[in-house]
Each structure stands twice: as structure tokens, then as C-alpha cells.
N, C-alpha and C positions, 0 to 999 in steps of 0.2 A: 600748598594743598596736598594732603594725604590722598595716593589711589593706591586701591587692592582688587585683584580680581580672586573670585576663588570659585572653583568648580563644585558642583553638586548632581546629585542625579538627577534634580529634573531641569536639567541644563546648565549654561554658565553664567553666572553672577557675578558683575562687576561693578561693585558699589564705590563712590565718589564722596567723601563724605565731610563736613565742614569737623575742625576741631572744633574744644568745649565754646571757648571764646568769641568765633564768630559767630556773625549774621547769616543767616539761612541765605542759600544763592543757588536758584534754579540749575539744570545743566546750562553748558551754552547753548544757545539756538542758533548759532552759526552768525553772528552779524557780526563779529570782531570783535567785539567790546572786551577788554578783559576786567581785571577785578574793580581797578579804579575809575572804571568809565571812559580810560582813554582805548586808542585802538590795541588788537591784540599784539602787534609788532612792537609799540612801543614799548611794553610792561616784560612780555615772558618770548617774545620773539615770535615769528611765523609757527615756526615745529610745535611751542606750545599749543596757539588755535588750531593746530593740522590732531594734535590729539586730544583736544578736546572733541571736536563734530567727531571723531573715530569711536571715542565712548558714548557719544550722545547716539552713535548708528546701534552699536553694541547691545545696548540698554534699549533699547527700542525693539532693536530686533530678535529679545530673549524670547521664548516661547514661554517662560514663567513671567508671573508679575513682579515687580520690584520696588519697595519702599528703602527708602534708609534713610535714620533717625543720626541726628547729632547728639551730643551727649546733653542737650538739654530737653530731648525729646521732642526737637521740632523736625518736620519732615523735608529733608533737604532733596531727593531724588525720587520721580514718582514714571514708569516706564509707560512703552504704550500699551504692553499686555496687562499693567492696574488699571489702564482706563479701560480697556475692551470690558474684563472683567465686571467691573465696578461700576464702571457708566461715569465715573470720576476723572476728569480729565487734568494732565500737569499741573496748569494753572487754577485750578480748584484745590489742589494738592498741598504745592509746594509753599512751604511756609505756616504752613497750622502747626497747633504746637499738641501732639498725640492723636489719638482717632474718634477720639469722642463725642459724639455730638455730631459727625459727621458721616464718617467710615464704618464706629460700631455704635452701637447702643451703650448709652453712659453703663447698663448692666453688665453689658460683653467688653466694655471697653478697661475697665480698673484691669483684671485680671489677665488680657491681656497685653497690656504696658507693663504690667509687672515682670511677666514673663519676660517682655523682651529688655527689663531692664539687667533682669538677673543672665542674659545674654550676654552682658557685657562686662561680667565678673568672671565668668565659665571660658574654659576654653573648647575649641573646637566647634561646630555646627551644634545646633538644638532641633527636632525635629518634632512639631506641634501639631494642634487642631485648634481653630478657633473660629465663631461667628464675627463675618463683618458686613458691613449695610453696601448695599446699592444706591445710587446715587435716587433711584424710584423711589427707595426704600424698602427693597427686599432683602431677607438675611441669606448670607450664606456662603456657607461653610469652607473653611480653604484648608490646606494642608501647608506648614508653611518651614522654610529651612532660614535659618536665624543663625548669624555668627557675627564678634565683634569685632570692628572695624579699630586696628591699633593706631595710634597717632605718634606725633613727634615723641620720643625719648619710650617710646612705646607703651605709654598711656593708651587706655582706650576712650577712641573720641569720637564715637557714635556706633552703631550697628546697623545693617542690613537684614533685611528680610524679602527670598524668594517666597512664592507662594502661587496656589494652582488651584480652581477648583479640585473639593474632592473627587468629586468622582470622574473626573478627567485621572486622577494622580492612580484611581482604584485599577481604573481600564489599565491603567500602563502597568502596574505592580502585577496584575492580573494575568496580562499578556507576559509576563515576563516568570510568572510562577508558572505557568501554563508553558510556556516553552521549554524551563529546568526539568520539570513533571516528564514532560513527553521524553526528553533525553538522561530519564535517570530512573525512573518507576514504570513506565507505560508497558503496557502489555502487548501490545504492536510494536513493530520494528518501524522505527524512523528512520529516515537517510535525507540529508540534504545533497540533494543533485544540483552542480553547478550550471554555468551556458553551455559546457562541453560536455554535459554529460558524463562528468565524474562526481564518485560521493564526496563529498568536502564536509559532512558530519554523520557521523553514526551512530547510534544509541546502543548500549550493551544489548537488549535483544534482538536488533537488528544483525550484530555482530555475531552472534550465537546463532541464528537462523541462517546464517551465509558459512557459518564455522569459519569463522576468524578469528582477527582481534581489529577490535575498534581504528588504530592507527593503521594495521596493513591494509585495510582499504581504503584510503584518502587518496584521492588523485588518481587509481585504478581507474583503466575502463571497464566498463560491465561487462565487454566480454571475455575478460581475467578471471571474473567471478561467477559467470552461467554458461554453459555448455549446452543448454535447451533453450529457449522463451528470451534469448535474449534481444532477438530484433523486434518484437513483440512488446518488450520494456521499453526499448528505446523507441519506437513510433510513439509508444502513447507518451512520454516525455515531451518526447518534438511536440507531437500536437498542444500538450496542454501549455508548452513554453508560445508556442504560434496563438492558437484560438483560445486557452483558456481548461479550465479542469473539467473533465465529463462528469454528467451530470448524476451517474453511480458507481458504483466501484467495478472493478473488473478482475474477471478469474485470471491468472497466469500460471500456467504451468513449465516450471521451469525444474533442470537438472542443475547442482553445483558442483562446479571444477574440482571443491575442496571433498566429495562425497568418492570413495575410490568405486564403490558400486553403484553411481549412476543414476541412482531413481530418483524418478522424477515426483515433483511435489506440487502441489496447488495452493498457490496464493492469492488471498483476496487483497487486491490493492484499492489504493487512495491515492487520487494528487490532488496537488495545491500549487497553484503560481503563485512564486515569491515576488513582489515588487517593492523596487524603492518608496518610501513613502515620502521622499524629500524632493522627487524627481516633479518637473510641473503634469508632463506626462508618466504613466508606470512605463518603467522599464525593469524587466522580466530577471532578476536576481537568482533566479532558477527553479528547481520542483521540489517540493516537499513531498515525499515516497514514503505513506505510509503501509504496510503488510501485516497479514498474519498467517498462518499456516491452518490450511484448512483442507491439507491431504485426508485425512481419516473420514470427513464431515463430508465431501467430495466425493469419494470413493463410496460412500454408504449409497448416500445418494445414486451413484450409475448403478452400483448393484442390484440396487429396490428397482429402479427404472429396467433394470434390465431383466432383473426376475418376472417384472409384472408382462415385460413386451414375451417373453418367451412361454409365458403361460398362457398367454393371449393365442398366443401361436397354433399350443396346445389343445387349446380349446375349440380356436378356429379349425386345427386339422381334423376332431373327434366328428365336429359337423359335418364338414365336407364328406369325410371317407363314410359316414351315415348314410351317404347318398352317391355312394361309387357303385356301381356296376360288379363289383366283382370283389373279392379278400386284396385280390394282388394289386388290385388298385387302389385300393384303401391303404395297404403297406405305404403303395409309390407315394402316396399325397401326404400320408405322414413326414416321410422324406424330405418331402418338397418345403412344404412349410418349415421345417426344422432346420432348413439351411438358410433363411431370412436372419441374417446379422451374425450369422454362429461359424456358417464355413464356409468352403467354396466348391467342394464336391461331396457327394453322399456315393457307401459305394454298398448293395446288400449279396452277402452270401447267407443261402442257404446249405446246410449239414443234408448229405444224402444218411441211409442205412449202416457205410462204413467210416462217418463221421468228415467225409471230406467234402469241402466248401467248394461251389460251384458257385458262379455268379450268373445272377436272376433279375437284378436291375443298378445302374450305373446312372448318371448325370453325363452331359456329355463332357469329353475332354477340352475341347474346344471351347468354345463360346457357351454360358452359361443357357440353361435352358431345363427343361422338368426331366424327371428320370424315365428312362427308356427300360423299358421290361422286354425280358424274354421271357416266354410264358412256358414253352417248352427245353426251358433249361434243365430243369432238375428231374426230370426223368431222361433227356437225352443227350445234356448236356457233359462237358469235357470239367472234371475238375481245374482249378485254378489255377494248382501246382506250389502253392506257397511251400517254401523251407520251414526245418523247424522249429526257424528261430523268427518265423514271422510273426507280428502283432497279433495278426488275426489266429493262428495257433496256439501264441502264448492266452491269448484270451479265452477259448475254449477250454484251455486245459486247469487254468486258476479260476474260471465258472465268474470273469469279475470285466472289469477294464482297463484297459492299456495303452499308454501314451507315450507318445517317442518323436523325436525331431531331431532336424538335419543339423551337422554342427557349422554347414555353412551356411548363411540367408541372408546373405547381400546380392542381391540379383547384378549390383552395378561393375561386380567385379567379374568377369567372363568366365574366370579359372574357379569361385566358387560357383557358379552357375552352371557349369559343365559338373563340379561336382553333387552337387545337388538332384541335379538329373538323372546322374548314374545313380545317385543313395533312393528315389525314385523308381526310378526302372527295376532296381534288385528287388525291388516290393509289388512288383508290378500296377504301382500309382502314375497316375498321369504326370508329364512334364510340369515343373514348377512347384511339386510337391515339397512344401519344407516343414512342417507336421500336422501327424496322423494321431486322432483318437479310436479305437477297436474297442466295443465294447458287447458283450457277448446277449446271443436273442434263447429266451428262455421261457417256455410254456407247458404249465402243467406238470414241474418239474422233469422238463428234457430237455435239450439244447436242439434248437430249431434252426441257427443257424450265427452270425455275425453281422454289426454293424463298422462300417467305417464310414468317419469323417474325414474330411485330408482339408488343410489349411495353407495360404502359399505363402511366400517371407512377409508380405507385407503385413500378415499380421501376427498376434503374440502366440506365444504356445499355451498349446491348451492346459488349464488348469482343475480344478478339481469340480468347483460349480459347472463347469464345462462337460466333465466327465458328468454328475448327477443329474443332468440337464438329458444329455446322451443317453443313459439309463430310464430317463423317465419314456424317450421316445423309441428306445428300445424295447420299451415292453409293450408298446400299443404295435408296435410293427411286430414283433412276435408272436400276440394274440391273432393279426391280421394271416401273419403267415401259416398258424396253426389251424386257423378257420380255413385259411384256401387246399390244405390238407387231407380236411376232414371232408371238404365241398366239392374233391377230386379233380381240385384246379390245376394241380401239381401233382 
């Protein structure tokens, strides 16, 4: 007896096959018998029946169906994935002589016999479609892989045929275009995370997003490749490898190693828990990490949010100081409001006759709390004394605003934090000052006086929305201060 096994993609096919000459003979069913009817020790010995039931387990346990035809076209091998199929079971099977009348429709069936006759002139695998019946009488559809089974002197003495429903064959082709696609076109960065939390696959724009190259991140830990967000990636990994993928994506903003400037970026992520499909239970094969960059789209968005809460501010302070008792009051409350999200102290000089800044309302040093006015500052009060390379002078004399910060703001290190203090002090700003916006108060075209905002390390230095932001509220406090003026508040 001629045996070939031969692999295919939609599993392993091991066809058994009679030559041209013989009589069609089931697989064995395990009782011993061998071909003459006597036992299987007399004829081909023990080892032969040990590998027969081994091919009978084989054939049984393909995930594909399995026919094979002798060279006379009768049906010598019929699996248990043809019966599940088909509703056809072995013994129904084995020994008909082609599918007609049975398996297909005498219509579906001529064309394909043919087919698999001329399988056995071809070399190599044949990959088909064709209808065949259910044992109910349902048609349908298989995909089927067809190759000829060589016999003695290497004639061919019969053929095999795997086959699978189609749309079982689409689902797999599908999942598997679908995988190439995400790791070779996808416009999100893919990464396969293993149980340790290394990538074990990358996709080019994955690699591009992290500025590498596809191979030098393999087996890295993530915190090789992010200097921000990285225990942040790795919780939400742990968790979706423990409970399971969250149920939406999530923002992460992270810094990378490979960026020598640092900034930081926002990515919108995806997981997915990989599991064995072979396993009785899933067992957790790792995360599928998918990302995209969504710094710009992020960023617009806090801005909008932030312009709108700061205008709100704005609005809320024009009310209020509506219903203040007095100009200087109305200035302080301007103040006050304008430091919700923006700083952490507000500080205001007013310009006397000789252009020099006295200060008229402050925030306290200490413990956050509303501005404190002196009312009779600026008629009795003692100049500031700023240098004249202070902010607050440089602001007056360019008619604009002015932004400066400490070049150390790591509070965690003593020796920049003493320096800090001293760069503080020479400006006569409170303790913990690490930067300052000055930005100049002007009414009626005259200078009425200066605004400062002072900010402490914890947060960024101020920028230019910052500054137009400052100027917007610099002019209602100047209008406010120009009224306490004219109202002989001052």
C-alpha cells in the first residue's frame, strides 16, 4: 500500500490511497484485521497496525474534509471533518464509485470528476470551487485542494482531495489579509506586545512613530523607547493581558527616547488580547497595540477649551467688577479671576507723574488667596525700586509685553531652588518664582501703570496666547485704574 502525506494551508492532508488494481478498503478501524482477513501481526506485523490507527487518528483529526479517490474513481478514504460537513458518514462513503447521485448533483458532479481526474496528470496541488450535496440534501459550496497521489514505479494511483466549507476558507484568507494589511499599509502603528511586555512585531508606521527601525525594537522594553507615558502603556497592557481590552481607546501622552527635544506627543491607543485559538481554554498570547498621533488634533482641542474657559473668566470678571464698590476694586477682581488656571500670583504697579511704579495691589505670598490693595499707595506710597533691566521697565519703555524665566525649575534639587529664589528676590517676586509675564497697562493713550503675572516651576513658561490673554486683561484693569484716577481714588 502506497502512503503520502502532504501539507497544505488549510491544514495537513494525509491521503492512503488503493493502486489502479485494487479493491476499494476502508481505513482500518483498529480491530487487527489486515488485508487478507487474517490478524494484523500475521501479514505486515504489530508496527504495521500501530501505523495504520495513527493515520486513521490523523485523517480524523484534520480540520479539513478528506476524500481520496483510487485511480478508478472509487472513494477509498472519507474523514470525520466529510462527515461533520456533509452529514455523509465513512460507511456511506467508502466504496461508491465518484459523487454523483450522492455527494453532488449528477449536474455538479461530471465537471467535477473531471476536474479531479485531470489532477492526476498535473503536478503539484490544484486549488478549486465546487458544489457538493448534503446528506439532507443541501448544496454547498467547498473550496477544495486536490493533488495526485503517486503509486508504485511512480504512476499515479489515485488522488486526494482537502476541502472546507467556503466561507469558513474566506474567514481564514480574510483574517490573514487583514493581518499582512495592518502590518504593511495601515495607517495606525501596530505593535505585537508579548507576555513580557516586549514588542515581538512592528509595523513600518509604527516604527516611524517611535523613530526607529522595525528590527531595533524587537525584544526592547518600553522603557528603552518612552521617557513619558511609559507606566501608563504598561498598566493598560497588564490590565487588558489580566481582564480583557477596554471598552474605548485611550489618550496617552508620551515622550520618545529617540526625540533629542523631548516633546511630548498624544496618542490615541487600542488593545486587543491575543489568544491561542488551539488552547481548550484562551491563554493570553499577548496585546495587540494599535496608535495613532493625535498631538495637533489634541492640542487644538485644549486650546479651544482653554480660550473658551478664559473668556468665560472674562466675562465673569466684567460682571462682577460692575458691581464693585469702587475702580480699585473692580481692577483687584479683574485680577483675581485672571489667575484661575493662568498663574499663581498677580502683581499691579501703578506709574506715578515721574513714571515710576509703586505697588497698589499684590496676591499674597504665602497661601493663595484674593489681592490685597493699598489704597493709599500712589499718592503716599514708596516706589518699587526695580533696576533697569527689570521686566516691568523693560515693559514700559517698548509700550508691549514681557516674558522671562528662571533657567533653573527643578524645585527637587536644593542648589537650583536656592537659585531660583535669589533670580526671585533680584526682581523683588515672591519665593518660588520661576516665570514672570509684565505686560504694560495703558489708557487713553498714557501708561497707567504695569501688570505682572509670576508662575512657579511646576508649571510651563509662559507663551504667547498667554501673553494676549494678559493684554486682554490688562486693559480692563487699566480702564478700571484710569476711572479710580479721574474718581480721586488715587
Amino acid at each position: 500500500m502506497q502512503k503520502r502525506c502532504d501539507a497544505a494551508h488549510t491544514g495537513v492532508e494525509c491521503g492512503d490511497v488503493q493502486p489502479f488494481d485494487a479493491q476499494p478498503k476502508p481505513l482500518d478501524d483498529g480491530s487487527g484485521d489486515d488485508d487478507t482477513g487474517g490478524p494484523a501481526g500475521a501479514a505486515g506485523g504489530e508496527g504495521q497496525g500501530d501505523d495504520e490507527r495513527l493515520l486513521a487518528a490523523l485523517l480524523d483529526g484534520m480540520e479539513a474534509g478528506l476524500v481520496a479517490f483510487d485511480g478508478a474513481g472509487v472513494v477509498t478514504h472519507w474523514n470525520a471533518e466529510a462527515a461533520r460537513i456533509l452529514g455523509w458518514t465513512a460507511a456511506d462513503a467508502i466504496g461508491r464509485h465518484g459523487l454523483a447521485g450522492w455527494a453532488a448533483r449528477a449536474s455538479d458532479a461530471a465537471e467535477t470528476e473531471e476536474r479531479l481526474r485531470r489532477v492526476m496528470d498535473s503536478r503539484g496541488r490544484q486549488v478549486h470551487e465546487f458544489a457538493l450535496l448534503t446528506k439532507d440534501g443541501h448544496r454547498v459550496l467547498v473550496r477544495a485542494q486536490s493533488a495526485a497521489v503517486p503509486g508504485a514505479g511512480g504512476r499515479p494511483a489515485g488522488v486526494y482531495c482537502a476541502f472546507s466549507a467556503v466561507h469558513a476558507q474566506i474567514d481564514l484568507e480574510r483574517s490573514l489579509a487583514l493581518s499582512e494589511a495592518l502590518f504593511a499599509d495601515a495607517s495606525w502603528g501596530v505593535v505585537l506586545i508579548d507576555a513580557d511586555l516586549r514588542p515581538a512585531v512592528v509595523n513600518p508606521r509604527a516604527a516611524a512613530m517611535l523613530k526607529t527601525g522595525p528590527d531595533e525594537v524587537l525584544g526592547r522594553p518600553l522603557g528603552n523607547l518612552l521617557t513619558r507615558g511609559v507606566e501608563e502603556l504598561e498598566n493598560a497592557l497588564q490590565h487588558v493581558l489580566a481582564e480583557g481590552p477596554p471598552p474605548a481607546t485611550a489618550d496617552l501622552w508620551v515622550a520618545l527616547s529617540a526625540d533629542p527635544e523631548g516633546k511630548r506627543r498624544c496618542w490615541r491607543c487600542g488593545f486587543v488580547r491575543l489568544g491561542s485559538p488551539l488552547g481548550e481554554e484562551p491563554v493570553p498570547l499577548g496585546v495587540g497595540w494599535l496608535f495613532i498621533d493625535i498631538t495637533r488634533q489634541k492640542t487644538a482641542e485644549t486650546e479651544g477649551a482653554q480660550i473658551r474657559f478664559r473668556y468665560q473668566q472674562l466675562h465673569r470678571a466684567d460682571r462682577a467688577a460692575a458691581e464693585s464698590g469702587t475702580a480699585l476694586e473692580a481692577a483687584a477682581l479683574h485680577m483675581d479671576y485672571a489667575l484661575a488656571g493662568f498663574a499663581d500670583h498677580v502683581l499691579l504697579d501703578v506709574a506715578d507723574d515721574a513714571e515710576r511704579l509703586v505697588r497698589v495691589a499684590a496676591t499674597p505670598a504665602g497661601e493663595p488667596g484674593p489681592s490685597e490693595l493699598s489704597r493709599d499707595a500712589a499718592d503716599n506710597g514708596i516706589p518699587v525700586g526695580y533696576s533697569a533691566t527689570h521686566p516691568a521697565v523693560q515693559a514700559l519703555e517698548r509700550v508691549g509685553t514681557v516674558r522671562t524665566s528662571c533657567a533653573a525649575t527643578d524645585p527637587a534639587q536644593s542648589a537650583e531652588a536656592s537659585h531660583m529664589d535669589a533670580w526671585a528676590a533680584a526682581r523683588r517676586w515672591p519665593p518660588g518664582t520661576a516665570h514672570g509675564l509684565v505686560t504694560v497697562l495703558r489708557s487713553r493713550g498714557r501708561t497707567v501703570g504695569a501688570l505682572t503675572f509670576l508662575r512657579g516651576p511646576g508649571r510651563r513658561l509662559f507663551d504667547r496666547a498667554d501673553a494676549a490673554y494678559a493684554e486682554d486683561v490688562a486693559a480692563r484693569v487699566a480702564m478700571a485704574l484710569d476711572l479710580a484716577r479721574l474718581a480721586g481714588e488715587r
